[in-house]
C-alpha positions in Angstrom: 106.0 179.9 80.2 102.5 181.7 80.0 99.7 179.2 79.9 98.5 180.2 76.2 102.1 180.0 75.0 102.4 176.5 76.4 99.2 175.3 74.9 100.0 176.7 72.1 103.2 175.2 71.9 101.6 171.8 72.7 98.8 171.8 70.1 101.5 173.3 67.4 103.5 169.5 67.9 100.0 167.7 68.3 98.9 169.2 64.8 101.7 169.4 63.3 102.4 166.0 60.7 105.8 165.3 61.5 105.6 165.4 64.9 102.3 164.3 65.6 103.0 160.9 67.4 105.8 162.1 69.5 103.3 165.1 70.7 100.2 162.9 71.1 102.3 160.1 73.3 104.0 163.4 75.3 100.4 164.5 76.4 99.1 161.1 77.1 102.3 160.0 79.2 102.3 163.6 80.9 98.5 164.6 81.1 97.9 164.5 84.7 101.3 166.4 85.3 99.5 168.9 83.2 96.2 169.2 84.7 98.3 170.0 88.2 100.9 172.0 86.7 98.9 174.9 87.9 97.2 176.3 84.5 93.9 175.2 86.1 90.8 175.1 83.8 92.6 176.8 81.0 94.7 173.9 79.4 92.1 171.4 81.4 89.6 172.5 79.5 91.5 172.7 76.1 93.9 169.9 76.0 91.1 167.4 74.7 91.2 169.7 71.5 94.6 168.5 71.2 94.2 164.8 71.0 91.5 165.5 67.8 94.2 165.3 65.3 94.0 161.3 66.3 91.5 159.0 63.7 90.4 155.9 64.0 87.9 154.1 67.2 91.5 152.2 68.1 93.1 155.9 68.7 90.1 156.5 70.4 90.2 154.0 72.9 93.6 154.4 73.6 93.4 157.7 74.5 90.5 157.0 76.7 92.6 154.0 78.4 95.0 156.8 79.3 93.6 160.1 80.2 89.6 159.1 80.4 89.8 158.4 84.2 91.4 161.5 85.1 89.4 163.5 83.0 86.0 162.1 84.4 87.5 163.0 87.8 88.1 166.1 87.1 84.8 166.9 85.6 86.2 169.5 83.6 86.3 169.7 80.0 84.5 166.3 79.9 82.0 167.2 77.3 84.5 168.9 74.9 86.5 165.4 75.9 83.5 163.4 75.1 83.2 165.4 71.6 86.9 164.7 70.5 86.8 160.8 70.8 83.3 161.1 68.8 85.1 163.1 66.3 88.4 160.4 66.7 86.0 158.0 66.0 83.8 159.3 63.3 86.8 160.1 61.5 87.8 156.6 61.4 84.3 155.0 60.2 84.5 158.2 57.1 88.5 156.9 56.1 86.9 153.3 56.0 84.1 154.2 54.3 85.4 156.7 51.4 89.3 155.2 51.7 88.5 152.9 48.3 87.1 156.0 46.6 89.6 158.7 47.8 92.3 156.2 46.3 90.4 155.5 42.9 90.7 159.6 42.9 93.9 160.3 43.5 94.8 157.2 41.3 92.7 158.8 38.1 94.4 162.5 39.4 98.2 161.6 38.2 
């Protein structure tokens, strides 16, 4: 498979709502297979975009738990890294901040 079909492939199960967690736990669980499978800096420097469907500091960390190590190693792609676990985690604080007022909206919608 051609590296932009394969990352394509991968971020179309990481974005997609049905299959989000099965995608998400398939990277984590195969990331450093992936970053060796011979794509180079292509899907090294993408596949952090992939984990930003993820909200919440606890996603966050757990994804860092995983991959962050490697990642550092690698020194590739570690600022667009960097910026998806901020986003991950700003995501979170937002849903705990608006979630009483997003309900109270949808509630008054129906």
């Amino acid at each position: 498979m051609r590296s932009y079909d394969r990352i394509g492939l991968i971020f179309g199960v990481a974005g997609n709502a049905g299959t989000r967690d099965l995608g998400i736990d398939w990277i984590l669980a195969n990331y450093d297979k992936l970053l060796a499978g011979g794509d180079g800096i292509f899907i090294t420097s993408r596949l952090p975009q992939a984990l930003a469907v993820q909200c919440g500091a606890d996603q966050a960390d757990r994804i860092d738990a995983k991959v962050g190590a490697s990642i550092r190693k690698a020194n590739v792609g570690l600022l667009n890294y960097q910026r998806t676990l901020e986003s991950i985690r700003h995501c979170g604080v937002l849903r705990q901040a608006k979630s009483a007022e997003i309900d109270t909206a949808l509630a008054n919608a129906k």
